[in-house]
N, C-alpha and C positions, 0 to 999 in steps of 0.2 A: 504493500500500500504506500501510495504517493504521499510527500508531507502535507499537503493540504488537506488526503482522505483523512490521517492521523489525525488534524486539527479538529476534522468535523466530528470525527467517532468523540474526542475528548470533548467536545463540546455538548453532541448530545448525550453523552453519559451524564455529564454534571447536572446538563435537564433534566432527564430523565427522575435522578437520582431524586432531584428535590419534587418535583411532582408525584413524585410514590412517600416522599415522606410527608411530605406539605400535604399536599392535595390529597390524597388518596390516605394516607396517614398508617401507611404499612409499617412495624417498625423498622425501626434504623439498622436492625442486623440484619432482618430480613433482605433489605430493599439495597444493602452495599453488598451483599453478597449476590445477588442476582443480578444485580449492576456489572458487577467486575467481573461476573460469568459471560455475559451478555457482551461486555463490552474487548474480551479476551479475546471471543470467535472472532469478531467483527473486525479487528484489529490482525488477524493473521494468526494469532497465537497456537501452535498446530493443538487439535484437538484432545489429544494424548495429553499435553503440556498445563491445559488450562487447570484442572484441579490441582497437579502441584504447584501452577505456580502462586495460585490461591493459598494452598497452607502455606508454604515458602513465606508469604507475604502474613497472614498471620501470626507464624512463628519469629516473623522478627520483630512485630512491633510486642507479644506476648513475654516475649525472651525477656524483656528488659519489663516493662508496663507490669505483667501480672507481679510479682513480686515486691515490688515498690510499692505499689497499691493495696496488695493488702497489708504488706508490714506498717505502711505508711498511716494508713486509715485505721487496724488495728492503735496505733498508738492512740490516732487522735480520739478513737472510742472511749479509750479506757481513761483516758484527761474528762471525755465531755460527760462522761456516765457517771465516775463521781464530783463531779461535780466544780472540777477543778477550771473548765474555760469558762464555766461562768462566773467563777471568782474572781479569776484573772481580769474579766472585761471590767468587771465592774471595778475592780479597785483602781486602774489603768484609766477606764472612763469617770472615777472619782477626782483622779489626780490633774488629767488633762481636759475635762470637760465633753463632752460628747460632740461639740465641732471640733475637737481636734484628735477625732480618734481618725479617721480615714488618712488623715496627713501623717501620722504615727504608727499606723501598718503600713502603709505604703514607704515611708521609709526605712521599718523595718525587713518591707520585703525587699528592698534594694539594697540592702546588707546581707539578706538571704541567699538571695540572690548571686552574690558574687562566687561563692563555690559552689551551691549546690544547685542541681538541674532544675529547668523548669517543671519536670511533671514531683518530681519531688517536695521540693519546694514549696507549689500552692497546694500538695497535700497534704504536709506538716503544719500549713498555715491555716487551710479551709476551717478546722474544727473553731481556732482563734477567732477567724472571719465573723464566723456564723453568729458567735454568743457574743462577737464587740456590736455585730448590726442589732443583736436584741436588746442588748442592755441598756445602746446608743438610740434605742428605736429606730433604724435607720433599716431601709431595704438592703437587704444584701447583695446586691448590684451594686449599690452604691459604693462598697467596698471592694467587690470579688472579684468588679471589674480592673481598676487601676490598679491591685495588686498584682493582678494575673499579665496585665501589659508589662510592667517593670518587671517580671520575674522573667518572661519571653524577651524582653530587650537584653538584659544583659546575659540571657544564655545563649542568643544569635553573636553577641559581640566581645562579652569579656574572658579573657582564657583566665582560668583553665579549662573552661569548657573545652569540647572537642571539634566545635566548630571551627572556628577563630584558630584555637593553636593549629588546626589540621592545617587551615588555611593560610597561616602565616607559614606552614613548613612550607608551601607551596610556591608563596608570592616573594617569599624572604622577606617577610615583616619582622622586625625588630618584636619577638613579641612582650618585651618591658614596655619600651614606645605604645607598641598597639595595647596595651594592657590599661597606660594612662588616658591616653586619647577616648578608648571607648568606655572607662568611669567618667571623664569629662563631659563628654557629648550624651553619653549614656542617663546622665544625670539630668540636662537638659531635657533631653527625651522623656523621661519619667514625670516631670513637673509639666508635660505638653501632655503625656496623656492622661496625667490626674485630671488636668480639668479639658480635655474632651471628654473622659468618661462621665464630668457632670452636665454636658450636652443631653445627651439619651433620656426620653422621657421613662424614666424606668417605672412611673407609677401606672402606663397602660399593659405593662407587663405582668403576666398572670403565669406564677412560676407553678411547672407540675413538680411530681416527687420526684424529691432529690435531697443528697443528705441536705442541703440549705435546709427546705421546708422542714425535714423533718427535725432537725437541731431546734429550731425555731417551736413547734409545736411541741416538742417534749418540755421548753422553760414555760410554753403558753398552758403548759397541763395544771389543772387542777392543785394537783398534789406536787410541790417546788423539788427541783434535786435535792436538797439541803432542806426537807422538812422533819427531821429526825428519827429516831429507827423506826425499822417497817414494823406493819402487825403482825402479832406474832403468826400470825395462819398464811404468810406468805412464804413464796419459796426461795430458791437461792436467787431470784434474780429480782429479789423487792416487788415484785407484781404480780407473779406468776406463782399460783397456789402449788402446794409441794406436788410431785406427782404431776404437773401439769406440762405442758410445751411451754421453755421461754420462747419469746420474737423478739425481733428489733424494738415494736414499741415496748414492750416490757421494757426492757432492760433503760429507755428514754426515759422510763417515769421512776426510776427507782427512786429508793432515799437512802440514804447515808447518815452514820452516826457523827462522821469526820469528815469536812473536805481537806484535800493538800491546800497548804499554804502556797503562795506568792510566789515564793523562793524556790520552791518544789516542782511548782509547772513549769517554771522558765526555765529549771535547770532538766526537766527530762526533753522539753523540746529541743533547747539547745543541743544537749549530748549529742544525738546522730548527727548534727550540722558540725560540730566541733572536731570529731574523726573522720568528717568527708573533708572539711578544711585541712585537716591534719595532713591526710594521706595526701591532699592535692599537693598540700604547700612541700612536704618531705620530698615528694616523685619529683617534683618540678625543679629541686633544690639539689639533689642527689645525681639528678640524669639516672637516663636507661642505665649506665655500667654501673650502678652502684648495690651492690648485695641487698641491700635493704629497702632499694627501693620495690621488688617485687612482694614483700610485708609491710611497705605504707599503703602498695596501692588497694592489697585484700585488705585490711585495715579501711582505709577511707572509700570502699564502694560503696556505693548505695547499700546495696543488699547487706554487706557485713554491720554499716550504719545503722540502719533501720532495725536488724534481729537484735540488734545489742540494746539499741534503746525501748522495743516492745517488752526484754524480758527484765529491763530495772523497771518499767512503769510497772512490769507486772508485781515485783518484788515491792515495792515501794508505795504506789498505790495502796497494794494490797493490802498492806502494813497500817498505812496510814487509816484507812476508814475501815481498814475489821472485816474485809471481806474475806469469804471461804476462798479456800482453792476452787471451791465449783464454783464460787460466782465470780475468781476471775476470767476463769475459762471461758464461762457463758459470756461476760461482757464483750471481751476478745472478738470472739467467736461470731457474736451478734453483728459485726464490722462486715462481715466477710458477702451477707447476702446482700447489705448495703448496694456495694460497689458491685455485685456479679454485673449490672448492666451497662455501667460505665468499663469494665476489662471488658467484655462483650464485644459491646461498639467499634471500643477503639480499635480490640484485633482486627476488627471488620473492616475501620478505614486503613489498616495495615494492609487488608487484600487488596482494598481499590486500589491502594498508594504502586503498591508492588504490580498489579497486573499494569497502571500505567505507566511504570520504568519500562516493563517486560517488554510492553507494545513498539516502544521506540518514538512514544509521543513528545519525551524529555529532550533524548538527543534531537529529534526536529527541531525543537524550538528554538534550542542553544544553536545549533549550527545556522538557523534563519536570522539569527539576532547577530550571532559574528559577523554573518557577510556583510551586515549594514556598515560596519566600520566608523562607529561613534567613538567620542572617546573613552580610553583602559578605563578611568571612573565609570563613565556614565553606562557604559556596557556591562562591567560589572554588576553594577545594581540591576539594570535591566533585564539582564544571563540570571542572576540569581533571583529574583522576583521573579520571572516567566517559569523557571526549574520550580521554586516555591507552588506556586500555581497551580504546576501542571501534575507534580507527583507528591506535594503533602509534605515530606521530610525537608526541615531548614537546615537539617547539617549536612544531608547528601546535595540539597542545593547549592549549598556556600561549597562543599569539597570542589562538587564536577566546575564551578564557574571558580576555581582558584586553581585547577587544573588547567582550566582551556586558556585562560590567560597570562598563565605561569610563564610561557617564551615571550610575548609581549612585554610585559612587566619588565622581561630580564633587558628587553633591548632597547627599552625606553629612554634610559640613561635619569632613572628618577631618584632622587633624595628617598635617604632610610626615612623621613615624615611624609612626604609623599605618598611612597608603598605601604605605607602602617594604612595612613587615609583611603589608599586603594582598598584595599584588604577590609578595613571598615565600614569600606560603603558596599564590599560583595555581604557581608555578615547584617547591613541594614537591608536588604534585598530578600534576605531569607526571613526576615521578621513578618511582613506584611503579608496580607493575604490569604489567613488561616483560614482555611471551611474546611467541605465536609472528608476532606480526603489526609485532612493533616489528623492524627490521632490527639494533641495539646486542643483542638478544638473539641473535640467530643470528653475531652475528662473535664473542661471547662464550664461546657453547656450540663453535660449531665450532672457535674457535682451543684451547681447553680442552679438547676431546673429550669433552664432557656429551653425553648420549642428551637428543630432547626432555623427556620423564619428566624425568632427572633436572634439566636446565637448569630446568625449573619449580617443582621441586622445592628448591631453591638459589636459582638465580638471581632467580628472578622472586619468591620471598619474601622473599629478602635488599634485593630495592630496594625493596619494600614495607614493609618495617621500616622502611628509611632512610626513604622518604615520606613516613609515619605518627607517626615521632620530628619529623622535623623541624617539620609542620606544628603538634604539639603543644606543641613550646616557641615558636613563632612564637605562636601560641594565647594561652599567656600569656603573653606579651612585650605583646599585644596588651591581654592583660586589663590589668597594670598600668600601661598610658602615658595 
């Protein structure tokens, strides 16, 4: 198939796609998965090929997503169940007032930000999110938006992510240089989309289930986290008679003898950030040749991250308010059917993502956009914005366009500020753009309970702001060096 049959198959699959979940209102696994079947034939993919390359395409985004997510969410369960993020908001929204809670996550997630990944990230955050919009009375858009922009900007731009570093091996960025420039700009950036995210009328949004609503609903129940011990004819999970099935709601209306203190939740949140920061900063300080750097970096993954802080919350927690061994299990435990829909999804925009690398819709685009011969900046951004686009992932977009430009670059005769700035503006290119094929947009919309509609509506113009700011002031930063 011709690059232009590629463009149209890529274009009506994206129709497609939203007209079965908009209009017709199929679910979202259902309708990416029949998409990317659909749109594999069509595309040449030989027939033998299409179902693997369907799992292929699941397995990668699951590889990394399922495990992060439930370690992730298991924490933030076991903080929101006893009662500990609604402690947190309130005394945080005692001390700074309730208009200055949204400027006080947001720049807390812009120091989260800096080591740890995006889906990471506004996972450890979400539970915090949730209980500063209750206690703030404020909708939780109001906050889940701009947190969720700043945590996506500086993981398209600041190393050690693996974008940015992959991309400076590529371009020969300076990546100290490029490490400054895109905290500088980066920061810019975050202050442009705090207040675009207060553009969006978010009060004609009508959020379905998702952990938001239901964090929200469990402080709106009857009976408070922190109403004192249960009756005694309850079972181990404070709501659920002995002999009974706990559920998710159960476990949201429990009560507690004890919440953690202050001191307690911020240091269990911290921890997994403080050993991802560790392992980054040791690998990055040590170099590949150093014995020790293959024990910072199992140390600082996500995955070793996240197990180690789920089983001190479990330890500590558990300590703290008196709960059995069974009811921390159950609380744990209770996280996991949570999120089955949002791991679901996102595998699925894993298959779309992957069927449309497989198709050869990516490489057309880049090869269409090199012939035009704009300039190394301005094609940068545009190579990786159109990759963004077209197959979902911001770090395979930012790789292949710091690939293809890599001889360019080298022949340019450009100043090490210059190629940082190059290099910053292919990592602002893969920011913008997120829908339905990027998996950061489905953990977004689903943990927030946006309808697709609205998630693109919001979310997907809100990173496109941020994309479009940034590579504007990288633009001229360029003009004047």
């Amino acid at each position: 198939m011709g690059t232009a049959g590629l463009f149209i198959t890529a274009l009506v699959a994206v129709v497609l796609l939203l007209v079965l979940v908009i209009r017709f209102e199929l679910p979202a696994f259902v309708s990416l998965l029949l998409v990317s079947m659909g749109t594999a034939l069509v595309a040449g993919i030989p027939i033998e090929d299409v179902v693997p390359t369907m799992v292929a395409g699941m397995g990668k985004v699951l590889g990394s997503v399922a495990i992060v997510v439930g370690l992730g969410s298991m924490l933030g369960r076991l903080i929101e169940v006893s009662g500990g993020a609604d402690h947190l908001a309130r005394k945080f929204t005692q001390v700074l007032g309730p208009k200055r809670v949204i400027v006080a996550l947001t720049a807390a997630a812009f120091i989260l930000g800096i080591p740890v990944f995006f889906d990471v990230a506004f996972i450890i955050l979400a539970p915090i999110v949730f209980a500063f919009a209750k206690i703030a009375k404020l909708n939780p858009l109001k906050v889940g938006l701009p947190v969720g922009a700043v945590l996506l900007t500086l993981h398209v731009t600041v190393p050690p992510h693996p974008g940015p570093v992959a991309a400076a091996a590529l371009t020969g960025a300076d990546v100290g240089l490029l490490t400054v420039l895109s905290l500088l700009i980066g920061a810019i950036v975050s202050v442009i989309g705090y207040f675009a995210a207060k553009l969006f009328d978010v009060r004609k949004i009508v959020l379905g289930d998702s952990p938001a609503t239901e964090a929200i609903e469990a402080h709106d129940a009857d009976e408070p986290l922190t109403a004192g011990p249960r009756p005694a004819n309850d079972g181990p999970m404070g709501g659920t008679p002995a002999g009974g099935v706990a559920t998710a709601t159960a476990t949201r209306t429990v009560t507690t003898t004890r919440t953690p203190g202050t001191g307690t939740i911020i240091g269990l949140i911290l921890l997994p950030i403080v050993l991802m920061m560790l392992g980054s900063t040791l690998s990055t300080v040590l170099g590949k040749e150093s014995s020790v750097t293959p024990i910072a970096s199992f140390i600082g993954a996500p995955t070793t991250a996240l197990l180690v802080g789920v089983l001190v919350a479990y330890l500590v927690i558990g300590h703290r308010t008196g709960w059995t061994k069974t009811k921390r299990s159950l609380v744990a435990d209770s996280a996991l059917p949570i999120v089955a829909v949002i791991i679901f999804v996102t595998g699925a925009g894993g298959v779309f993502a992957n069927v449309l690398v497989e198709s050869g819709i990516g490489d057309a685009l880049t090869n269409s956009l090199t012939a035009v011969g704009l300039p190394v900046i301005v094609a940068g951004f545009l190579i990786s914005q159109a990759l963004r686009a077209a197959q979902g992932s911001a770090t395979v977009a930012i790789l292949t366009t710091g690939g293809l430009l890599a001889d360019a670059i080298a022949a340019g005769g450009y100043s090490p500020l210059q190629i940082a700035l190059i290099t910053l503006a292919i990592g602002f290119g893969g920011l913008g753009l997120s829908h339905i094929n990027d998996s950061g947009f489905w953990i977004v919309t689903k943990y927030l309970g946006l309808s697709v509609a609205d998630g693109l509506r919001t979310w997907t113009v809100l990173t496109t702001i941020c994309g479009v700011s940034g590579f504007l002031l990288t633009w001229a930063a360029f003009a004047l060096v």
